[in-house]
N, C-alpha and C positions, 0 to 999 in steps of 0.2 A: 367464690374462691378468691383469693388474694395472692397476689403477685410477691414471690420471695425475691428479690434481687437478689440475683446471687453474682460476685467479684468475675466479671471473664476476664477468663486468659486470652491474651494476647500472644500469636505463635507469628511468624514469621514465616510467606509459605512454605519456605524450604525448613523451618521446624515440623510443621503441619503433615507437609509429605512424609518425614524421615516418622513422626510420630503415628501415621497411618500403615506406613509400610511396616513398623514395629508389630501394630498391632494387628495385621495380616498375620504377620507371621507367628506368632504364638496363635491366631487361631489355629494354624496350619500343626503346628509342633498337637497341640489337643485334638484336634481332627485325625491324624495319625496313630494317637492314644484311643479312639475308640476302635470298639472290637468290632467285625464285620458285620454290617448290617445283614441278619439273617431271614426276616418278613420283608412284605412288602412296604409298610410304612417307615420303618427303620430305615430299606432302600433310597424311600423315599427323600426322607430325613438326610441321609448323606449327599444325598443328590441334589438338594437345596444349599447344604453347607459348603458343598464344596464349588457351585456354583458360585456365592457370596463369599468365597475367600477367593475367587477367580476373580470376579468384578472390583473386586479391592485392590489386588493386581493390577488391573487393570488400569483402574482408575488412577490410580499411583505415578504406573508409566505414560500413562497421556499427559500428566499434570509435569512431570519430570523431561518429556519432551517440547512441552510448551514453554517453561520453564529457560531449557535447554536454547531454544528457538529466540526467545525473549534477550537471552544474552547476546546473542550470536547478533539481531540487529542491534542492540543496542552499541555492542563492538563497534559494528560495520557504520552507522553512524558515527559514531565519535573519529572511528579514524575516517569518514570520508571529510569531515569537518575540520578535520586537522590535517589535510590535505590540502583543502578549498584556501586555508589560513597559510597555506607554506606556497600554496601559488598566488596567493595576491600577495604576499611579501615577494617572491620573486619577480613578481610585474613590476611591481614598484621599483625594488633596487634596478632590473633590466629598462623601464624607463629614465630612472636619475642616469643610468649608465648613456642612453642614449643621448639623453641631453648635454652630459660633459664630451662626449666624441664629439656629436653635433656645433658646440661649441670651440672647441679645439680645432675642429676640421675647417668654421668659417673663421675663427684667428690665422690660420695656417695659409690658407686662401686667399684674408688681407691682405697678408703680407707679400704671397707672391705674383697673384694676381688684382689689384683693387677692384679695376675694372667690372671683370665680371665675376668677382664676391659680389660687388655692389647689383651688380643685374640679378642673381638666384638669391641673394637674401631675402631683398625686395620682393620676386615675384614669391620666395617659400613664405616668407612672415607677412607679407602685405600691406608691411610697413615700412618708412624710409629708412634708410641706413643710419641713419642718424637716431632716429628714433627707438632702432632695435638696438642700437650699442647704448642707447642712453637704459630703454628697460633693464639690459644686461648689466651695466654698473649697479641701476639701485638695485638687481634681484646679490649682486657679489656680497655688496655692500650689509644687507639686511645680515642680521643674528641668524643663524641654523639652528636649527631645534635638534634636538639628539637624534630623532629618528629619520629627520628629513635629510636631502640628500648635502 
């Protein structure tokens, strides 16, 4: 025997279902159109078909709840991720913020106290006073990037 290739269709599962669920249903519409099974194999016979138009059903709405489920995390990701993105831009702007008080507050301090500016700068930065106004010029002095603070 030889192999026909034959063209597949390509559905999409949400064509797949809708085109499954289709064809449940028109079994069902013909299943309906037969006349009552009056022997036992007749019985029988319906009693198979309408089993496999149940499991069709069936299978339909499992694939349509997974489906369903499938969306719902993929949602739930996306917005916990654009969440995660809107709290590190808030740390960031809440740290540049901190750093411009921070600085403000030891200009503010220079001014009315040197003395002990001079003693908390020292022991916060661990640097000399001299040394931390000198980093604080060249960081004024440098280009800001759009995004930085």
């Amino acid at each position: 025997m030889s192999e026909i290739a034959l063209p597949k269709e390509q559905f999409t599962p949400d064509e797949r279902r809708a085109r499954l669920r289709a064809f449940a249903d028109r079994m069902l519409v013909c299943a309906e159109k037969l006349p009552d099974p009056e022997t036992l194999p007749e019985i029988e016979r319906a009693v198979r078909v309408g089993d496999r138009i149940e499991r069709l059903y069936a299978r339909v709405d499992v694939s349509e709840a997974a489906a369903a489920k499938t969306k719902l995390e993929i949602y739930q990701h996306e917005d916990a991720l654009q969440r995660a993105k809107d709290d590190t831009v808030r740390k960031a702007e809440h740290a540049a913020f901190c750093k411009r008080r921070e600085r403000m507050r030891d200009d503010e301090m220079l001014r009315t106290e040197p003395k002990l500016a001079r003693k908390l700068i020292e022991q916060r930065t661990g640097l000399p006073l001299e040394d931390y106004l000198a980093q604080r010029r060249v960081e004024m002095e440098a280009p800001c990037d759009e995004d930085g603070p």
